[in-house]
C-alpha atoms as an extended CHARMM CRD file, in Angstrom:
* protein
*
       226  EXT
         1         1  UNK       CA             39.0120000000        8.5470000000      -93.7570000000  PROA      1               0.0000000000
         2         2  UNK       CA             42.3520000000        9.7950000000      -92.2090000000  PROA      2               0.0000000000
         3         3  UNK       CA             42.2110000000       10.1250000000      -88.2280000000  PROA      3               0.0000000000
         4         4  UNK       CA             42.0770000000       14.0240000000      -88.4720000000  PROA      4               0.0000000000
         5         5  UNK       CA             39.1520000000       14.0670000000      -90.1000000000  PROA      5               0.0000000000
         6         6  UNK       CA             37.1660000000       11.2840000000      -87.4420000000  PROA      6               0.0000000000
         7         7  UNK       CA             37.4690000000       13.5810000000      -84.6430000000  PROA      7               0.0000000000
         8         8  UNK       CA             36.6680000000       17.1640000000      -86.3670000000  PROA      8               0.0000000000
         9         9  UNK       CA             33.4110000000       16.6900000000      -85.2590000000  PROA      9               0.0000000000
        10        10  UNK       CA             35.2500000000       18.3990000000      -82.0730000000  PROA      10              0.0000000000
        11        11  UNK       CA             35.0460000000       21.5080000000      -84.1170000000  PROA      11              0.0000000000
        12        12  UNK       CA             31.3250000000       21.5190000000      -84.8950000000  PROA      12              0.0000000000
        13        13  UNK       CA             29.5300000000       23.7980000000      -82.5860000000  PROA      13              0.0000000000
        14        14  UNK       CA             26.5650000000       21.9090000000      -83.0850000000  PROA      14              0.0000000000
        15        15  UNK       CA             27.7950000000       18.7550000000      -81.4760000000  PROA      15              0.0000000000
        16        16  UNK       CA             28.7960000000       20.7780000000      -78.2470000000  PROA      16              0.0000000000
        17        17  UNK       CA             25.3300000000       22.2780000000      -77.6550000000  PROA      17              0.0000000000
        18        18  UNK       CA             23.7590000000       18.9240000000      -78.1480000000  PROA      18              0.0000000000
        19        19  UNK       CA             26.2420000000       17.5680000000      -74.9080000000  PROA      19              0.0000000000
        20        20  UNK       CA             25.4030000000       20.2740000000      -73.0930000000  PROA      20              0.0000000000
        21        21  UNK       CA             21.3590000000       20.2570000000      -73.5720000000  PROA      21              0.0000000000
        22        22  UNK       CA             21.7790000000       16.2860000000      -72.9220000000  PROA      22              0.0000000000
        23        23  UNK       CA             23.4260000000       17.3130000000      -69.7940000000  PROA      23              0.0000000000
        24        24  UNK       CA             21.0410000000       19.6710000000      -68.5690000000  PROA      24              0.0000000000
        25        25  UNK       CA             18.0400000000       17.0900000000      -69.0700000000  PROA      25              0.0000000000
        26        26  UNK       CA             19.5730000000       14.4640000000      -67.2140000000  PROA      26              0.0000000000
        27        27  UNK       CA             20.3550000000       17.4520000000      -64.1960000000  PROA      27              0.0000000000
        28        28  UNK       CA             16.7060000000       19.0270000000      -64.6560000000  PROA      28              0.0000000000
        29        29  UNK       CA             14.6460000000       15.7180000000      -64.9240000000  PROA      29              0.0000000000
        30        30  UNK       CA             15.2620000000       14.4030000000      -61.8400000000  PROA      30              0.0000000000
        31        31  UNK       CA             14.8300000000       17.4660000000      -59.9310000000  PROA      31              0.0000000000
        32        32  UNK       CA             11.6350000000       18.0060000000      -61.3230000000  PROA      32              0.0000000000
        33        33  UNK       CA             10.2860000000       14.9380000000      -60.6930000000  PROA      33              0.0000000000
        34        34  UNK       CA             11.4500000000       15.4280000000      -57.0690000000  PROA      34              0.0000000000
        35        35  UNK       CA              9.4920000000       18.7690000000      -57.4030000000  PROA      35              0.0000000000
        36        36  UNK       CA              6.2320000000       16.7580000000      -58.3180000000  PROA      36              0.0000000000
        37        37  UNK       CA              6.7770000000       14.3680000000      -55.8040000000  PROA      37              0.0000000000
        38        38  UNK       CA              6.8810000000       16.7250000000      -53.2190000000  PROA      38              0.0000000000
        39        39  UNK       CA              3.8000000000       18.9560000000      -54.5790000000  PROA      39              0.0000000000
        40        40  UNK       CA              1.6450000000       15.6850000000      -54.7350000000  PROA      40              0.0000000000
        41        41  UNK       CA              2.2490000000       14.2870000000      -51.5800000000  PROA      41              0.0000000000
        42        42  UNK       CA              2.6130000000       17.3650000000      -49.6240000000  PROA      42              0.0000000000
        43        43  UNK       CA              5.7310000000       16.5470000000      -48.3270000000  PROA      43              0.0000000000
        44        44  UNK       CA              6.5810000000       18.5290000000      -45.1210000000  PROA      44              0.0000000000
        45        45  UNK       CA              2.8950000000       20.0500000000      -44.8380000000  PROA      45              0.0000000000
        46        46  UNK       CA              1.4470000000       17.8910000000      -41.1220000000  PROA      46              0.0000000000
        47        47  UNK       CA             -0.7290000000       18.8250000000      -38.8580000000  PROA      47              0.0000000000
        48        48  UNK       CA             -0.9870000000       18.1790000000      -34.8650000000  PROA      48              0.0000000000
        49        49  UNK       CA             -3.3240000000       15.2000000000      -33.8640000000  PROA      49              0.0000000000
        50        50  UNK       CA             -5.7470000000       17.0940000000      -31.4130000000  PROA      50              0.0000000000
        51        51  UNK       CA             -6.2370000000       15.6690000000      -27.8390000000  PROA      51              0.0000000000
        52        52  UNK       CA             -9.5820000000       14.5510000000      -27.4580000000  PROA      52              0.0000000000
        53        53  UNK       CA             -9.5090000000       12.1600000000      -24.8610000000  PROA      53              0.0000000000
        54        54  UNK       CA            -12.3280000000       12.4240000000      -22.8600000000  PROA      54              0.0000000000
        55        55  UNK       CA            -14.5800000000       14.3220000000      -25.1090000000  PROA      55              0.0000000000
        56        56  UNK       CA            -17.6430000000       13.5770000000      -26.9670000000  PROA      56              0.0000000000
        57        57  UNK       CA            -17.7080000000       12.6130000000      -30.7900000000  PROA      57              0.0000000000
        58        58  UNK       CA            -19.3270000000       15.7410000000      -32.2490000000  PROA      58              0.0000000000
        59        59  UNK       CA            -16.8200000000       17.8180000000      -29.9770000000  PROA      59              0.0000000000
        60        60  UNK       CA            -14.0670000000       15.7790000000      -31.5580000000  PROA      60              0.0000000000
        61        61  UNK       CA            -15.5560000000       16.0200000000      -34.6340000000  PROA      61              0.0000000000
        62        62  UNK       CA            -14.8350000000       20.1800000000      -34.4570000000  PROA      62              0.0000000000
        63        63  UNK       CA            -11.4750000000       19.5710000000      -33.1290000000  PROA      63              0.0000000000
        64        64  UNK       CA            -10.4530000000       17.8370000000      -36.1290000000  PROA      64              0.0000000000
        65        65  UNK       CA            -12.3170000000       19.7320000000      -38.3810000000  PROA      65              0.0000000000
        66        66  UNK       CA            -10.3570000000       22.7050000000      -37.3590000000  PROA      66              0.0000000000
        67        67  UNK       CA             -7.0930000000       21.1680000000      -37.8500000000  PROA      67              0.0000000000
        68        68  UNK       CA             -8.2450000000       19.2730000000      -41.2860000000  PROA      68              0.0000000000
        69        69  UNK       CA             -8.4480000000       16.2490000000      -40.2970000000  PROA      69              0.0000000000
        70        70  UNK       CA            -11.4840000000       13.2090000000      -40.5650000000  PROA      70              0.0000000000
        71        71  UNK       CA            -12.3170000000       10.8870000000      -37.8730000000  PROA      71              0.0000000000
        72        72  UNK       CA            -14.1010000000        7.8030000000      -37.6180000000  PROA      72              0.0000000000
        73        73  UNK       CA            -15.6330000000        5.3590000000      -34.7910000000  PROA      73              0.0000000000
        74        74  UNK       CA            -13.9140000000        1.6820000000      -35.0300000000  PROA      74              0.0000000000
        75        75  UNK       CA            -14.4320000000        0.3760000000      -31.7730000000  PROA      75              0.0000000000
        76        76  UNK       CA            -16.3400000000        1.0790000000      -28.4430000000  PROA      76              0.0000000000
        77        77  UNK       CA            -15.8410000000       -0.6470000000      -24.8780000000  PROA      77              0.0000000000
        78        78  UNK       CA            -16.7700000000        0.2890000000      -21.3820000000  PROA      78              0.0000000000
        79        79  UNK       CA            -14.7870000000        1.9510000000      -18.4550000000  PROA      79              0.0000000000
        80        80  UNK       CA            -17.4140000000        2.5840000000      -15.6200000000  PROA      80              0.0000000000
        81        81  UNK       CA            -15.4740000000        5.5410000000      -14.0720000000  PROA      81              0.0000000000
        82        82  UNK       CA            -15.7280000000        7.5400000000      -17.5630000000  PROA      82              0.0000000000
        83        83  UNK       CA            -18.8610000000        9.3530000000      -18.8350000000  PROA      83              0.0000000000
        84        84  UNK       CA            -21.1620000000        7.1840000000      -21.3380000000  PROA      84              0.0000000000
        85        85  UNK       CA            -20.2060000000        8.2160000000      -24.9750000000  PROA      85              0.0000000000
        86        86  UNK       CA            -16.9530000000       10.0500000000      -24.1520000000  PROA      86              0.0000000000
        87        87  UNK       CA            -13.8130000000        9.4110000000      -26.2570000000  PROA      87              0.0000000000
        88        88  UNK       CA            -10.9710000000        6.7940000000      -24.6510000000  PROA      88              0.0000000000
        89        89  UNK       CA             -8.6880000000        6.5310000000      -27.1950000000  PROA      89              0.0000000000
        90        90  UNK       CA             -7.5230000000        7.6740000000      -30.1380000000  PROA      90              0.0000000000
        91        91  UNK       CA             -4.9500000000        6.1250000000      -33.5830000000  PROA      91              0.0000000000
        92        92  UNK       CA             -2.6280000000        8.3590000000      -34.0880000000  PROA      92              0.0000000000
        93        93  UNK       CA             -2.4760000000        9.3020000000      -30.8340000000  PROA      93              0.0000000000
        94        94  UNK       CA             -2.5860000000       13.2530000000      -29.2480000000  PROA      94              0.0000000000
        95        95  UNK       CA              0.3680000000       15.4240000000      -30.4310000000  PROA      95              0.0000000000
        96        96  UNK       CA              1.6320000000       13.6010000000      -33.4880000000  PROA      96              0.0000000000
        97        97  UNK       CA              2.0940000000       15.1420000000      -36.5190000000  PROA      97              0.0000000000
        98        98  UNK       CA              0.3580000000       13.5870000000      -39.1640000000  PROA      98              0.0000000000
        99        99  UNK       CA             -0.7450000000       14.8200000000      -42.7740000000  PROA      99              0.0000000000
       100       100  UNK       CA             -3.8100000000       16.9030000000      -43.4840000000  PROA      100             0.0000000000
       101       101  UNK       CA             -7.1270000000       14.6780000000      -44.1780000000  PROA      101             0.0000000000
       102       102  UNK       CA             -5.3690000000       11.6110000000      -42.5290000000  PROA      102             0.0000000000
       103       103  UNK       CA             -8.1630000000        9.5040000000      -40.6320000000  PROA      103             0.0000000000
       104       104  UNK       CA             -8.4700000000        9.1550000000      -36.8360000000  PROA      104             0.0000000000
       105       105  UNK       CA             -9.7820000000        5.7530000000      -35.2150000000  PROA      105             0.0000000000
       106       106  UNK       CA            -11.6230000000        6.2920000000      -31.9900000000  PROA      106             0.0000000000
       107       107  UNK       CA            -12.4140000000        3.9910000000      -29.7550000000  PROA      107             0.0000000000
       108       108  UNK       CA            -15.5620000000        5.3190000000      -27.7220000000  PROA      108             0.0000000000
       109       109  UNK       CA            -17.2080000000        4.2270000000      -24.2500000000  PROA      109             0.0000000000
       110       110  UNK       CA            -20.5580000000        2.4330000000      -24.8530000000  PROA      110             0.0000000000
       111       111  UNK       CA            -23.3210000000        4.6940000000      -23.7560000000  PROA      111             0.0000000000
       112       112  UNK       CA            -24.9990000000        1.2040000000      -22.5060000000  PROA      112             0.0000000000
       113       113  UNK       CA            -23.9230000000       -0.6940000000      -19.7170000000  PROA      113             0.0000000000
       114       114  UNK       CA            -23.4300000000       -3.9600000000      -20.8040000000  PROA      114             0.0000000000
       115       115  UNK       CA            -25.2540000000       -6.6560000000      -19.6100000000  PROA      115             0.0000000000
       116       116  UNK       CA            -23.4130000000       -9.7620000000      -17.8250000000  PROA      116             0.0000000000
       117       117  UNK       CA            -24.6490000000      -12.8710000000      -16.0340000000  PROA      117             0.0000000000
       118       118  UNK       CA            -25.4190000000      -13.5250000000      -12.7220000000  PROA      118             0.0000000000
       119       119  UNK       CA            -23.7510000000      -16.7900000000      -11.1360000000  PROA      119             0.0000000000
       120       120  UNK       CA            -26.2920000000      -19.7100000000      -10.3250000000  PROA      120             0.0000000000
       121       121  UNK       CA            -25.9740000000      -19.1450000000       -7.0120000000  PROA      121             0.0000000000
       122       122  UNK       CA            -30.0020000000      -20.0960000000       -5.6850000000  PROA      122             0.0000000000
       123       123  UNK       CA            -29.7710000000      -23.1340000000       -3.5340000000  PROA      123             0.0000000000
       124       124  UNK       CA            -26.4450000000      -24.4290000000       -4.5480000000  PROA      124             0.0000000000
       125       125  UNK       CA            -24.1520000000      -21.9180000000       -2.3250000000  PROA      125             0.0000000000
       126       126  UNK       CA            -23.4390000000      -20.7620000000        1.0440000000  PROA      126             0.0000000000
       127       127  UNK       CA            -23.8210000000      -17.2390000000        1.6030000000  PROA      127             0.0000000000
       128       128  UNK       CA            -20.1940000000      -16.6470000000        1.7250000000  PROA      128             0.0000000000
       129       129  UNK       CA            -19.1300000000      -18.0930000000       -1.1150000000  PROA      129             0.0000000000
       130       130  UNK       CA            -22.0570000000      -16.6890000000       -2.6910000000  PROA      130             0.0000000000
       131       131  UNK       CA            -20.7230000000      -13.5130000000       -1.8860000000  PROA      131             0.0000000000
       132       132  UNK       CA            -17.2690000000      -14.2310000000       -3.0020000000  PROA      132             0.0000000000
       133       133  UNK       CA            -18.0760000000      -15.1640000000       -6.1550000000  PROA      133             0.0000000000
       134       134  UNK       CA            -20.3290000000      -11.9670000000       -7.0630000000  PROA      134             0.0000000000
       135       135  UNK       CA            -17.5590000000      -10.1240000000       -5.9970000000  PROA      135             0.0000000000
       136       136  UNK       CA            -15.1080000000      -11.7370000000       -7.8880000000  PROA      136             0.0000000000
       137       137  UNK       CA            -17.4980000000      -11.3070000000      -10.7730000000  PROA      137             0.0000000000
       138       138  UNK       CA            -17.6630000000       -7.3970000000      -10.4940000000  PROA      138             0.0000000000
       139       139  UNK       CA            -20.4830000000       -7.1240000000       -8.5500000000  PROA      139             0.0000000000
       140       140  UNK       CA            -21.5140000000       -5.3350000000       -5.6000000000  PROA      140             0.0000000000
       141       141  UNK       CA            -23.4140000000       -6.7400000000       -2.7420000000  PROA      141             0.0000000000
       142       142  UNK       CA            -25.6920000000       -5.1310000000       -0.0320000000  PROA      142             0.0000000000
       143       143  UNK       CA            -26.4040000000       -6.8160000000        3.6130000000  PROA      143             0.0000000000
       144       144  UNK       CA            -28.5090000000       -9.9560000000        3.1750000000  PROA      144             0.0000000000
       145       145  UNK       CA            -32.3140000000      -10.0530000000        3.6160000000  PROA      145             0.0000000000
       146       146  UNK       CA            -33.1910000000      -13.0200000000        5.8190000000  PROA      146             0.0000000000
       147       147  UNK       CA            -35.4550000000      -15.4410000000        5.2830000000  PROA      147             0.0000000000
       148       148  UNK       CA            -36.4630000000      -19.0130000000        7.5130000000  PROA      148             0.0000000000
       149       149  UNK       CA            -34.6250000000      -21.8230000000        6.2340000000  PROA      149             0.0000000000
       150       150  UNK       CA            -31.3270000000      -23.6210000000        6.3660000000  PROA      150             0.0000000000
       151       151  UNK       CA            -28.9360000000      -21.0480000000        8.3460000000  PROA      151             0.0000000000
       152       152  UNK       CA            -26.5370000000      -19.3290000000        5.6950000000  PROA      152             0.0000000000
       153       153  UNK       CA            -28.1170000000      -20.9260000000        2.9300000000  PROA      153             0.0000000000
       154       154  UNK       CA            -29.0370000000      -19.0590000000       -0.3630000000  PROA      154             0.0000000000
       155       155  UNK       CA            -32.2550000000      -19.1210000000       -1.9810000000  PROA      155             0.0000000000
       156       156  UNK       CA            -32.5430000000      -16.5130000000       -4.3540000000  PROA      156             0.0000000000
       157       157  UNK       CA            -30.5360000000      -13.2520000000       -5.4760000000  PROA      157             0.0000000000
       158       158  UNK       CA            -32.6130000000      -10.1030000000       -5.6710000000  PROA      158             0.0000000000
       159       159  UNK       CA            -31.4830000000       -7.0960000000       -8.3180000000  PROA      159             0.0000000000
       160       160  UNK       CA            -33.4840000000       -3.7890000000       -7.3300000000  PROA      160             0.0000000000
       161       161  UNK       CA            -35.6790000000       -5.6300000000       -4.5900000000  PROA      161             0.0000000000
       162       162  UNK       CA            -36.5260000000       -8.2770000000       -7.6240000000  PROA      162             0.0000000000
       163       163  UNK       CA            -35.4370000000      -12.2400000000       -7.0620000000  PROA      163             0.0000000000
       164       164  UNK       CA            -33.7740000000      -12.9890000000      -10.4590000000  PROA      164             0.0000000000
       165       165  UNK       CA            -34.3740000000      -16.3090000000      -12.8360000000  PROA      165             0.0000000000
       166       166  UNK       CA            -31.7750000000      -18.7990000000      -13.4040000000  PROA      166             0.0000000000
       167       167  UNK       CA            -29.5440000000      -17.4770000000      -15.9940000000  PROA      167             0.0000000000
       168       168  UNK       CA            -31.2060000000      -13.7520000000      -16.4080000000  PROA      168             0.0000000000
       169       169  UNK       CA            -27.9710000000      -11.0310000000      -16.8500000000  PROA      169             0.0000000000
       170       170  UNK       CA            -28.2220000000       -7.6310000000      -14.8480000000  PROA      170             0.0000000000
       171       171  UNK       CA            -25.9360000000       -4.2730000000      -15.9540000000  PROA      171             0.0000000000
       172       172  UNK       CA            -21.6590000000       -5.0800000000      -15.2930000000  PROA      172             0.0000000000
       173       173  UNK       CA            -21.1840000000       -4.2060000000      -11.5620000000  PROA      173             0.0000000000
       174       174  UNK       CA            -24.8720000000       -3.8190000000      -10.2290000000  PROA      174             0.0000000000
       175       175  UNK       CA            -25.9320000000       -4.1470000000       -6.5950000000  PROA      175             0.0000000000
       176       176  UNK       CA            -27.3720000000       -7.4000000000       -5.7550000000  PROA      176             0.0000000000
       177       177  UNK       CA            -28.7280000000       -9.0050000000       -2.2610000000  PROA      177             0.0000000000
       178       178  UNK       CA            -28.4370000000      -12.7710000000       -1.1900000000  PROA      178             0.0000000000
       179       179  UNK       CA            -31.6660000000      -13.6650000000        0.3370000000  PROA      179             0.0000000000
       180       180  UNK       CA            -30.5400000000      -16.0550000000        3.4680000000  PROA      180             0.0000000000
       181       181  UNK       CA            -31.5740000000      -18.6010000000        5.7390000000  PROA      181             0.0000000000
       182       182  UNK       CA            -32.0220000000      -17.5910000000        9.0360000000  PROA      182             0.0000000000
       183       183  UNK       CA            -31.7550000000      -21.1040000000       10.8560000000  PROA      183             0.0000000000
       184       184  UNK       CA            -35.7760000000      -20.4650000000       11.5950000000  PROA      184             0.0000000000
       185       185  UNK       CA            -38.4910000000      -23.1820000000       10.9490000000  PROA      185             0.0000000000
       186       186  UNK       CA            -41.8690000000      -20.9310000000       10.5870000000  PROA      186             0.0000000000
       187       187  UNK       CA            -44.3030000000      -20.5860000000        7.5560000000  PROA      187             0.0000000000
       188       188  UNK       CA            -44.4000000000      -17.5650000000        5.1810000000  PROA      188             0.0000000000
       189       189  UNK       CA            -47.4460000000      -16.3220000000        4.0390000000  PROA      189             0.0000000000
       190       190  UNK       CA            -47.4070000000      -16.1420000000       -0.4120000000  PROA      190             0.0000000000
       191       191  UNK       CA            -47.1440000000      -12.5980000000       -0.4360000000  PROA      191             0.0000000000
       192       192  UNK       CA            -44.0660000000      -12.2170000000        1.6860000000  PROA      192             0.0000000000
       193       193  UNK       CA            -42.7130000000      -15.0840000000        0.0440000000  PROA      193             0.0000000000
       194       194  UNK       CA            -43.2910000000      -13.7730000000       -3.5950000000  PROA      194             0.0000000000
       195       195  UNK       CA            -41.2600000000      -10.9170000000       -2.1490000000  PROA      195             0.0000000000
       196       196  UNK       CA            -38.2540000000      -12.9890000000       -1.7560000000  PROA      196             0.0000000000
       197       197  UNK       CA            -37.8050000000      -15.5600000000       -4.1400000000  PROA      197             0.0000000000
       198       198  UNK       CA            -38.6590000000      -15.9040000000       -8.2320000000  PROA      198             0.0000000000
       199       199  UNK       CA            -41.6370000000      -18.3930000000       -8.7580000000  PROA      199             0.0000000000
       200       200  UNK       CA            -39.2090000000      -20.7330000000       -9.8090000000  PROA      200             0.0000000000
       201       201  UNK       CA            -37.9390000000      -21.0570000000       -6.3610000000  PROA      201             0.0000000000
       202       202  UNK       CA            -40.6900000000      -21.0140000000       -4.4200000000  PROA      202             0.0000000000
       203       203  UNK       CA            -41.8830000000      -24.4940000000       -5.0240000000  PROA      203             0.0000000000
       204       204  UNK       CA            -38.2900000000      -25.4160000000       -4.0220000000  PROA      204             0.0000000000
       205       205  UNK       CA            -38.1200000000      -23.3650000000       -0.9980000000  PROA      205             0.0000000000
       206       206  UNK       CA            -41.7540000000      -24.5280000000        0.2950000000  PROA      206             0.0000000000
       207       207  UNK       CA            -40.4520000000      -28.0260000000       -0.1860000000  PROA      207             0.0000000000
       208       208  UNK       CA            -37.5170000000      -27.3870000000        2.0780000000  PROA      208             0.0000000000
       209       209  UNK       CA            -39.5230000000      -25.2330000000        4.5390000000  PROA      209             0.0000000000
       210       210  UNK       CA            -42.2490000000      -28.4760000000        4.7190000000  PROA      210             0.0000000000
       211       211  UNK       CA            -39.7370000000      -31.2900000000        5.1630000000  PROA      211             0.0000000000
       212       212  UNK       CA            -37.2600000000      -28.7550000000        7.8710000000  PROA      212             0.0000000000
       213       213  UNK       CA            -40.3040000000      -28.7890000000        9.9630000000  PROA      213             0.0000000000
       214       214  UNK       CA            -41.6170000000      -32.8290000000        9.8090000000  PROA      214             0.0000000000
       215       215  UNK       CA            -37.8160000000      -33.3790000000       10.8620000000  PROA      215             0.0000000000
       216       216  UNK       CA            -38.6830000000      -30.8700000000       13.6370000000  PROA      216             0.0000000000
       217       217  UNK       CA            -42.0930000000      -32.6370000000       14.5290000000  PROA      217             0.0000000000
       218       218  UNK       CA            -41.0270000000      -36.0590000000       14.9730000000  PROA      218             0.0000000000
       219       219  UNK       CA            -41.0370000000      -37.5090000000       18.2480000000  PROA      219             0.0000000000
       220       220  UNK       CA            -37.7050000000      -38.5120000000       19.9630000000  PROA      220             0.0000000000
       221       221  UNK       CA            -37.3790000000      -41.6970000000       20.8470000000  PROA      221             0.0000000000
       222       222  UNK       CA            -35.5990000000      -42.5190000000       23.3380000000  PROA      222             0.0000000000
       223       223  UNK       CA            -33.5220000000      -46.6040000000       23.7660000000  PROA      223             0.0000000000
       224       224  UNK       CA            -34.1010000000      -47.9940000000       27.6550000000  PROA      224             0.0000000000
       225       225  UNK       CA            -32.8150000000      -50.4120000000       28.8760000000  PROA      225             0.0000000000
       226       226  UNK       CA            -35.7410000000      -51.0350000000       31.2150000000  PROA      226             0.0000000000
C-alpha cells in the first residue's frame, strides 16, 4: 500500500460526518446531563424560611405550608417570660433560602413548668442562708411566717401555704415561705402547728420546743461564798 493511498480516507465523505457526529456527542452529552441535573435537583428553585418565632405549632404549621415547606418538633425547653407552647427557635433559621419540602427543626417551650427540687433547708439552715440559697436556686421568697423556737432558725418551707417533705420538687421559680423562729418559748396548740410544719417535722419541732423550755425552767444556782 503506497502512502497516497493510506490517507485517501481524507476523501471519503463518510469518514468526515462520522468526526463531526463524534464531536457533537461529546459537546451535547455533557450538557444534557447538566440539564438533568439541574431538572432533578431543582437547582436555583428556594424558598424563604418563614419567621415563626414566637408562634404556635399549628400557626407555623400554615406558614410553612404556604411556602412548601415541612416542619417537625425535635426539641422543647422552657423560657418563663415566653408563652407555654410558643415556638423559640427554629433550623434553618428565618430568612434563608432553602429548597422547597426541606424540613424545619423547632425547638418549642414546654407547655409544663418543670418541676425542680427544693433545698433541704428544715432545721439545718439559718433563715438567711436559707434564703440565699432559694434564691440562688431560682426561687422566689415571700416574708417569713414566724413561729416560737430558736430565733432565725428554719423549720419548715411552705409552697402555697403547704409545709413541704424532705426532697418533694415544686414548679422552676415558685414562691416559697421560710417558717422562722421567733426567739419565743410558748406551746402551740396541733392545729396551728399542723399549719406550719409537715408531720415529719413536727415531732422534731415539739422536741425542740420541750427541751427550749426545761432549759428555761431550771433553777439558777447561784456559788456563795458564805
Amino acid at each position: 500500500m503506497t502512502l497516497r493511498e493510506f490517507f485517501s480516507f481524507r476523501k471519503n465523505r463518510f469518514f468526515w460526518l462520522n468526526i463531526a457526529a463524534m464531536v457533537l456527542v461529546l459537546i451535547a452529552a455533557p450538557v444534557a446531563v447538566l440539564q438533568w441535573l439541574d431538572t432533578y435537583t431543582r437547582h436555583g428553585e428556594a424558598v424563604v424560611v418563614p419567621d415563626v418565632k414566637g408562634l404556635s405549632v399549628p400557626q407555623a404549621a400554615e406558614r410553612f405550608a404556604r411556602v412548601g415547606l415541612v416542619y417537625q418538633v425535635t426539641d422543647s425547653t422552657y423560657v418563663k417570660t415566653e408563652p407555654a407552647g410558643c415556638i423559640l427557635e427554629n433550623n434553618p433559621p428565618a430568612g434563608q433560602r432553602v429548597k422547597e419540602g426541606r424540613i424545619v427543626y423547632l425547638t418549642v417551650n414546654t407547655t409544663s413548668i418543670p418541676l425542680v427540687d427544693v433545698p433541704d433547708l428544715a432545721d439545718n439552715s439559718s433563715a438567711r442562708q436559707a434564703r440565699a440559697r432559694l434564691l440562688a436556686t431560682g426561687f422566689l421568697v415571700t416574708d417569713n411566717d414566724s413561729v416560737p423556737g430558736d430565733r432565725d432558725w428554719v423549720y419548715a418551707v411552705k409552697y402555697k401555704g403547704r409545709p413541704l417533705e424532705r426532697g418533694e420538687r415544686v414548679p422552676e421559680g415558685a414562691t416559697l415561705t421560710l417558717v422562722v423562729g421567733n426567739g419565743l418559748s410558748m406551746p402551740l396548740d396541733s392545729a396551728a402547728l399542723d399549719s406550719l410544719v409537715s408531720p415529719a417535722q413536727r415531732h422534731l419541732f415539739r422536741q425542740r420546743t420541750a427541751a427550749a423550755d426545761s432549759v428555761a425552767q431550771e433553777p439558777v444556782v447561784e456559788d456563795s461564798w458564805f
